[in-house]
C-alpha positions as CSV (number, residue, x, y, z in Angstrom):
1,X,-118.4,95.9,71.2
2,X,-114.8,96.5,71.8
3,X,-113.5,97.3,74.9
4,X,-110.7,100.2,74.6
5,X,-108.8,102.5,76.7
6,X,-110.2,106.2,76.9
7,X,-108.6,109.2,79.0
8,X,-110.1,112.4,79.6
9,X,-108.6,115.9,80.6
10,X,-110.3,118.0,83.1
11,X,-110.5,120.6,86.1
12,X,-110.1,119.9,89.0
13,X,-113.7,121.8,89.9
14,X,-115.3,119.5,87.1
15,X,-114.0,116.3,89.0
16,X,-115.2,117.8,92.4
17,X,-118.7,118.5,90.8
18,X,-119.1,114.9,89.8
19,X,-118.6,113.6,93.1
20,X,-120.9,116.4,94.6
21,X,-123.5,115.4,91.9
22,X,-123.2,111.5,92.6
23,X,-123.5,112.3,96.8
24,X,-126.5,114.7,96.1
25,X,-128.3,112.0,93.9
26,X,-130.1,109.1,94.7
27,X,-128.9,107.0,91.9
28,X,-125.3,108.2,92.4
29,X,-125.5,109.8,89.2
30,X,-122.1,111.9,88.7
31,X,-123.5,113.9,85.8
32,X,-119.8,112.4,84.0
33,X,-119.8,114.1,80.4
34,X,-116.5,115.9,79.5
35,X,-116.4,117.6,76.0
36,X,-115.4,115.4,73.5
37,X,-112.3,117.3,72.3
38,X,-110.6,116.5,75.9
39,X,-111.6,112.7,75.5
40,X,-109.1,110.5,73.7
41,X,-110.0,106.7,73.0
42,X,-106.5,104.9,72.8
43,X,-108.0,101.9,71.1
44,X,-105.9,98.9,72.8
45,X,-102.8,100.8,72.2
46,X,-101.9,100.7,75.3
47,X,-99.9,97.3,76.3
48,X,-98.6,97.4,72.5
49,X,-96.6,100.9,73.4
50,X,-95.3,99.8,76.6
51,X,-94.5,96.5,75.2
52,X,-92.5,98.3,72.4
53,X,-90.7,100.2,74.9
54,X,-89.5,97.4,77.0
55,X,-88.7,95.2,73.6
56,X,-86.7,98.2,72.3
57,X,-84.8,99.1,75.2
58,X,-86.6,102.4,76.6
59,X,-84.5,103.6,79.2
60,X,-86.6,102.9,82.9
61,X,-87.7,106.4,83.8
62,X,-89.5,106.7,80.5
63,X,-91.3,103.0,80.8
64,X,-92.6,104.4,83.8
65,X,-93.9,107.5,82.1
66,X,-95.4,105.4,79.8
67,X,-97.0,103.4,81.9
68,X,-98.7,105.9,84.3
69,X,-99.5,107.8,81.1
70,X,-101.9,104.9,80.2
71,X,-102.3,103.2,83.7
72,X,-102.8,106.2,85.6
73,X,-103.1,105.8,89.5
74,X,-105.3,105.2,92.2
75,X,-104.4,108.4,94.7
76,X,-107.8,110.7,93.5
77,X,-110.5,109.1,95.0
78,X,-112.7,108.2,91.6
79,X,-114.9,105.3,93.0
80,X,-117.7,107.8,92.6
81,X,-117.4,106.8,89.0
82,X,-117.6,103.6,89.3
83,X,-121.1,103.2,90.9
84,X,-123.8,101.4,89.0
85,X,-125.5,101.9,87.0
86,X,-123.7,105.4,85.6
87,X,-120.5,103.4,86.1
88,X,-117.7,104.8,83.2
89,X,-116.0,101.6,83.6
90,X,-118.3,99.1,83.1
91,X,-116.4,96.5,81.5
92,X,-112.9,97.2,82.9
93,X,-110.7,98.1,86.6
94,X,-112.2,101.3,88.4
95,X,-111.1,104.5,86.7
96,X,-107.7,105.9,87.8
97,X,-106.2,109.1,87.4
98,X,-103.6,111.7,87.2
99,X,-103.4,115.0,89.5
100,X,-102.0,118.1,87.4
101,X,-98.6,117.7,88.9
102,X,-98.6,114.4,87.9
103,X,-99.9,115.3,84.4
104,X,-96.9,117.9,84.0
105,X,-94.4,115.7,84.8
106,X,-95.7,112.6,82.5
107,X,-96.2,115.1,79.4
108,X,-92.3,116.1,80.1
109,X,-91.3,112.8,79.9
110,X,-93.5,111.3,77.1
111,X,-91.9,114.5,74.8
112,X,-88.4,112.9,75.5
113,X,-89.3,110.0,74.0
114,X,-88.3,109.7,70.4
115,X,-91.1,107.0,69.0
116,X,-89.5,106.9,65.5
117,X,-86.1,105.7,66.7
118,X,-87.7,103.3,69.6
119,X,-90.1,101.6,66.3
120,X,-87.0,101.7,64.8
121,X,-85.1,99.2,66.9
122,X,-88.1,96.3,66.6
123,X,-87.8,93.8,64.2
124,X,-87.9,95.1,60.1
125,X,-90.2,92.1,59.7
126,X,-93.5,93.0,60.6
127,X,-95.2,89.6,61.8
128,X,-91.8,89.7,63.4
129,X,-92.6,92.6,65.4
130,X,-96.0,92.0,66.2
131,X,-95.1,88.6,67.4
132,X,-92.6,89.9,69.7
133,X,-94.5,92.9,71.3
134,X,-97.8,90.3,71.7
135,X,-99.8,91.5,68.7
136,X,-102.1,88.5,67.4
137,X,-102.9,89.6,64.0
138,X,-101.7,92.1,61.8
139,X,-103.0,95.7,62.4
140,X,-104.8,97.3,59.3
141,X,-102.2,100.3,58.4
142,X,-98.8,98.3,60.3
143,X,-98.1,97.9,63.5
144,X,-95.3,100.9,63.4
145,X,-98.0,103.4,61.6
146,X,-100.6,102.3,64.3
147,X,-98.1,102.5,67.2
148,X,-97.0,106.1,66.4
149,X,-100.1,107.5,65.9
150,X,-101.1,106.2,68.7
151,X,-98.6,107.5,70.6
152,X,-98.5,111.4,69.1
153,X,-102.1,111.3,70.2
154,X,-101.3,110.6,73.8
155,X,-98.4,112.6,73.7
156,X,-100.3,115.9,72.6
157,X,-103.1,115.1,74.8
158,X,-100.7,115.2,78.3
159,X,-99.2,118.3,76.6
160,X,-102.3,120.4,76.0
161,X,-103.5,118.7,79.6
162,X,-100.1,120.1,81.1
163,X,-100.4,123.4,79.6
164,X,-103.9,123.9,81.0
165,X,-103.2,122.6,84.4
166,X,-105.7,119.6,83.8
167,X,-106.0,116.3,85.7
168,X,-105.9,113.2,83.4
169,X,-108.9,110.4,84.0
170,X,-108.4,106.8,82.5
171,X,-110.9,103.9,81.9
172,X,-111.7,101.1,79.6
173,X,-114.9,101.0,78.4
């Protein structure tokens, strides 16, 4: 079983009901199940992106985007959600997370950020590439195909999050 990074968008009010659920129960059972369609799993994508970034130059402000796009935070109080045996991150750190405001302002940044160009600027050799953003092994579809995608995906995910004024929770499981 793989272990991979997964983020999901929600309400505040859904995030508040969990914890109300987990207090009320006596197997501190937060009820955790948002919709599928505001779930995205980001594979191990993660540390390859902000590898890429750093290897290619990324100016600072949008490395830290990056990086609290796929790290999150630990401000909202999520331990709730990590309370066996419904923990979401069994395998991984505690779940962290994003407030909308925070959301907003990662989205704005992550659409400044031009992934072609910054793929661009890695080696033309792909072992090359791989080797020097810590890839062991090549990726099935290339490393540039697999980065942008995933990418896009987490782009448009903190976009449609911004737009609806959604918090942004991130585990590994």
């Amino acid at each position: 079983m793989a272990v991979t990074q997964q983020l999901a968008r929600i309400p505040e009010g859904y995030l508040a009901a969990c914890r109300q659920s987990a207090a009320a129960s006596s197997d501190r059972d937060p009820h955790w199940d948002p919709p599928a369609y505001d779930v995205l799993d980001l594979d191990w994508a993660p540390a390859l992106l902000k590898r890429a970034g750093e290897v290619a130059g990324l100016e600072e402000v949008h490395r830290d985007a990056l990086r609290q796009a796929t790290d999150g935070d630990t401000a909202l109080d999520l331990g709730f959600l990590n309370t066996p045996p419904h923990a979401i991150a069994p395998f991984g750190d505690a779940p962290t997370g994003l407030a909308a405001s925070q959301v907003a302002r990662v989205s704005e940044l992550l659409g400044q950020i031009d992934m072609p160009v910054l793929l661009a600027a890695l080696p033309a050799d792909e072992r090359d590439a791989e080797s020097l953003i810590g890839q062991v092994g090549s990726i099935t579809g290339g490393l540039r195909a697999y980065l942008l995608q995933h990418f896009t995906a987490l782009r448009d995910f903190y976009v449609d999050a911004a737009k609806r004024h959604l918090l942004v929770v991130l585990w590994w499981d």
